[in-house]
N, C-alpha and C positions, 0 to 999 in steps of 0.2 A: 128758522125757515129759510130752504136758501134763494136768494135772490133770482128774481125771472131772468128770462135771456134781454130782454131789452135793457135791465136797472146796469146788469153785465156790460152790455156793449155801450152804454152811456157812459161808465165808469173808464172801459177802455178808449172811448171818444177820448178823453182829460188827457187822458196821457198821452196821447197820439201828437194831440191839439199842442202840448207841451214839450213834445221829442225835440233834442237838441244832436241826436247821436251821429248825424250824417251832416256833412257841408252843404245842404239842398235846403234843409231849414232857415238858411239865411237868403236865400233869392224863392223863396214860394212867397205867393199872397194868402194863399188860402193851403190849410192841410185836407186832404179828399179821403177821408177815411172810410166809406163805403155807406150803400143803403137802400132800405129794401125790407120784407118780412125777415123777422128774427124767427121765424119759424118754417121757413121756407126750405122746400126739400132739395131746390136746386140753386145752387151759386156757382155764378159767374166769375172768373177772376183774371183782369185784364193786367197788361203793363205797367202802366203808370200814368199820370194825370198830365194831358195835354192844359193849351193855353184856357182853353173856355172851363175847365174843371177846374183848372189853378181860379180862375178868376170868381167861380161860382161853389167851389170847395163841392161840389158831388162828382160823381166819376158820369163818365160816358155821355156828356151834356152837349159834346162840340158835332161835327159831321161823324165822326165814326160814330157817338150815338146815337143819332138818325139813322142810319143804318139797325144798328141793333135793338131800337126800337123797333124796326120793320119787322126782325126776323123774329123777335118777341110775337109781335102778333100773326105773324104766319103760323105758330103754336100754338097763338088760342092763348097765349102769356101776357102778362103784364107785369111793369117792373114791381107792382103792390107786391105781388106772388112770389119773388125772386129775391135773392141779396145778391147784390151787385159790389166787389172789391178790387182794387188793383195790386198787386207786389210793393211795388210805391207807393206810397202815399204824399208824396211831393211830387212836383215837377222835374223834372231834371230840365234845365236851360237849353231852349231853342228844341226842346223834346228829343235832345240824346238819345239814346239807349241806355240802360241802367248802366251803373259800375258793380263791378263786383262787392266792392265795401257797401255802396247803398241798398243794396238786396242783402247782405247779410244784418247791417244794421235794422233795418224795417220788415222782414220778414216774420220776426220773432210776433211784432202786431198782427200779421197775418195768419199766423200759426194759432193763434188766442180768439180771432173772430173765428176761424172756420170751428176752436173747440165747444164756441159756446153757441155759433148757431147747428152744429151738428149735420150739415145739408144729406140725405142717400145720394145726392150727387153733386160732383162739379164739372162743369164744363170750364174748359181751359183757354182763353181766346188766344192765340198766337206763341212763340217763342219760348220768350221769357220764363210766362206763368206753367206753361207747359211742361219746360226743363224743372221748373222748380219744386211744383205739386207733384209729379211722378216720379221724381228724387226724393219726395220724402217716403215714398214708399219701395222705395230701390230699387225705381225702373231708370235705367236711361231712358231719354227720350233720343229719337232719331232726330231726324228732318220734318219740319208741319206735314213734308209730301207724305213721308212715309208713317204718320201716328193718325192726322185728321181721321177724325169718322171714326175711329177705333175706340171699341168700350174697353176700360181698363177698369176690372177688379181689384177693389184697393183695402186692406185691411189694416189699422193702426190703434196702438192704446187709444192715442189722441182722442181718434175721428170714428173707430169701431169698422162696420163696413160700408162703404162707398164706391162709385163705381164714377170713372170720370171720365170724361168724354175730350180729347183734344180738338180745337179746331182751330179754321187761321182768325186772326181777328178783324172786326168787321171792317177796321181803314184798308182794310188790303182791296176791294173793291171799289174804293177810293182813287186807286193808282191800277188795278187793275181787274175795269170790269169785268173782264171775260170771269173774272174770276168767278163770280156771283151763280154761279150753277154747282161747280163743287160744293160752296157754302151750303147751299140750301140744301145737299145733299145729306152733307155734314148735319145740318138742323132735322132733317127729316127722322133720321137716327136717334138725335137729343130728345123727340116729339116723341120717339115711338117708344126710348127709353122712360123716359119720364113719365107717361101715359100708364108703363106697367109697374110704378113705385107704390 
């Protein structure tokens, strides 16, 4: 009989908890491996874990997940509902920006949650997760300007069919209110996708 999706993502917790593969495992406190429903038809997938996720080992706990908690419940969501991941799963010091070695190192972890929670969709928060999830499908991705809000049809052995939604990530509102109307824009989309899975 083979294993649920949770006994799965417990087994890949261990090794995560374990990874030695990147120079980032030597300055984290904590590894933020993700979390949320293993049955969840949408996941989130951000950057990388700021100070207060390093400190509390879950993703999206500091200000930027105040925010996306908010925009969770402007859809009627809840994180129960959702699997929430980042590309990272350490911190990068004083919250860098990834290196390219540390996204290929830790990626392969991300590549193995999304096979076993199986989501019909992910939403992309920013950048990063955006170049990296629509690469695996052989899209380039643009500029957040020019992909946000946009439904991307995605088909893979991996992952089967998915449709993925880029948007900016929710600290961008943080440093630039104004922003907060695009966003929600962006969310109304994800709402009205998600509503028709």
């Amino acid at each position: 009989m083979e294993q649920n999706k949770q006994d799965k993502l417990d087994r890949l917790r261990e090794e995560v908890l374990a990874c030695t593969a990147c120079q980032l495992h030597k300055t984290r406190t904590n590894v933020v491996f993700g979390e949320g429903s293993p049955d969840a038809k949408l996941m989130f997938i951000g950057e990388a874990p700021g100070y207060w996720e390093d400190q509390q080992g879950r993703p999206f706990v500091g200000s930027a997940g105040k925010v996306l908690d908010k925009l969770l419940a402007s859809i009627g969501l809840s994180r129960s509902e959702v699997y929430i991941a980042n590309v990272l799963k350490c911190r990068p010091p004083k919250n860098r920006e990834p290196r390219p070695e540390e996204i290929k190192a830790c990626t392969p972890f991300l590549d193995r949650q999304m096979a076993i929670i199986r989501p019909r969709m992910i939403c992309t928060l920013g950048n990063y997760s955006t170049s990296y999830v629509l690469g695996k499908f052989g899209i380039k991705a643009g500029s957040m300007s020019s992909v946000h809000g946009r439904v991307y049809r995605c088909s893979s052995l991996l992952l089967g069919e998915v449709l993925v939604i880029p948007t900016y990530h929710p600290a961008t509102v943080l440093y630039k209110p104004y922003m907060m109307d695009t966003i929600k824009k962006d969310w109304e989309v994800i709402e009205s996708v998600y509503k028709s899975l």
